[in-house]
Each structure stands twice: as C-alpha cells, then as structure tokens.
N, C-alpha and C positions, 0 to 999 in steps of 0.2 A: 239134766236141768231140773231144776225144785220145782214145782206147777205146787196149785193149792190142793189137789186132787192126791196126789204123793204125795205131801206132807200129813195131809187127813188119814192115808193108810198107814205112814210109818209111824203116825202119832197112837193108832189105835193099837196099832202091831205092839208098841214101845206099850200103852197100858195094859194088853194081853198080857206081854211078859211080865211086868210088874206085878200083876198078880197070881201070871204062874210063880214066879221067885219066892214071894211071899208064902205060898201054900207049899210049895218047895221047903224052903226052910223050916215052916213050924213043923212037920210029917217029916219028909225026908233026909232031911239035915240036923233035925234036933240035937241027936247025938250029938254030935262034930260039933255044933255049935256051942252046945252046952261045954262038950271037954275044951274048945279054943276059947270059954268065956265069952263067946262075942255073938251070943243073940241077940243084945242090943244094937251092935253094930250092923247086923242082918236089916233088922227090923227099919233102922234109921233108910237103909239104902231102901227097901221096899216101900217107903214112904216115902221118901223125897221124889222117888221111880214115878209111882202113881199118879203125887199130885204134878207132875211135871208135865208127864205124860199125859192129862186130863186139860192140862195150860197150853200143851202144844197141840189138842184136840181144839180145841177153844181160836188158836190163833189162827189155824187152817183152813179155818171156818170162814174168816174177814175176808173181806174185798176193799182194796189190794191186800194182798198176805205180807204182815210185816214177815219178812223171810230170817232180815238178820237175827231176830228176837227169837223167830223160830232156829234159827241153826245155833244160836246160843244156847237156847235148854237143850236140846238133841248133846250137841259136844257137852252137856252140865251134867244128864242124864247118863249120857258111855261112862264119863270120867267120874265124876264124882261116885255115884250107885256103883261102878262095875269096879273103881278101887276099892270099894267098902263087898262089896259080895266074894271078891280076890280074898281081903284080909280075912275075912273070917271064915271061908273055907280054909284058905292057906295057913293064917294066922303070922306070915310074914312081913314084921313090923313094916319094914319100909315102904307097902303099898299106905301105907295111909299117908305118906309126904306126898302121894299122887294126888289125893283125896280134895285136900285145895284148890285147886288147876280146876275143877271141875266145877267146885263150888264158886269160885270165881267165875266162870262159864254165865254160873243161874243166875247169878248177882247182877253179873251184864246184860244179862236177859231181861231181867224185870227191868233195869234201870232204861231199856233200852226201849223199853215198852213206856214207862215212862215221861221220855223226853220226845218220843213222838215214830217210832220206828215207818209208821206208815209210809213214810216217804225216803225209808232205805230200802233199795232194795238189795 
C-alpha cells in the first residue's frame, strides 16, 4: 500500500537515478549515444526523470497525499524516460511509439493536480 513515507523514498530513489542516468550517459554512454545519434534523446529522458522525480518529492510531502497524481508521474517517469533511455541505448525505432503512453501518464498528472487530486485517493 502507498503511505506518504514510501512515496517520499521512491520519489528520492527515482531522483537518485535520474541523476545517476544523466552522469551515466554524458561518461559512460557517450560513445553509444553519439554513434545511435541520440544524446538528445538521453538527455530529454534525464530531464523529464529529474524534474518529475523532484514533483513527486514535492507531492509526498502533502497531507493528504494526492496519491493518484503521485502514481501518474511514477507510471509517466517508468514509461516515458525508460522508453527514451531503451531507444537510445538500443536505438530501436519502435520504442519510441511507447514514449507517448508515458507522456500521457505526466499530462494526467499535472492535470490531475490541477483539478484538485487531494480528494482522490
């Protein structure tokens, strides 16, 4: 079950990674990424990673915890960021038809925040 206590650790956990991915890719990845073209692509996912992960630090935080808004960025942050970190290791075009779904996720997120989540739980 979600408590606001787990959510605060999988939010920090989730920007831990976002910043190891980030140092990951400009260092260890560079190569790969520069031959697949897609440091931009890298780059876009470690960014959206961060500040998502920084928003759902943020929502963990509230009493009561909008939960739904929180498990929106979480599924926005797997899907979207982890099909863009896929694609340009891999460089396997069709992970980026995943890429949407994800972003759709954040979209619902914010909006969800929004229209008043506090009272979903």
């Amino acid at each position: 079950m979600l408590n606001s206590s787990s959510a605060f650790r999988l939010s920090a956990l989730a920007g831990f990674l976002a910043v190891a991915f980030g140092a990951f890719g400009a260092h260890g990845l560079h190569d790969l990424l520069v031959k697949n073209d897609r440091v931009d692509v890298w780059n876009k996912a470690a960014l959206y990673h961060l500040v998502h992960a920084a928003v759902m630090l943020l929502i963990a935080s509230r009493e009561p915890m909008p939960k739904l808004a929180w498990r929106l960025f979480f599924a926005g942050v797997v899907i979207f960021s982890g099909s863009l970190y896929a694609l340009a290791i891999t460089n396997i075009q069709w992970l980026g038809a995943i890429t949407p779904i994800g972003g759709g996720c954040l979209l619902a997120g914010w909006l969800t925040l929004a229209v008043g989540s506090r009272s979903i739980r």
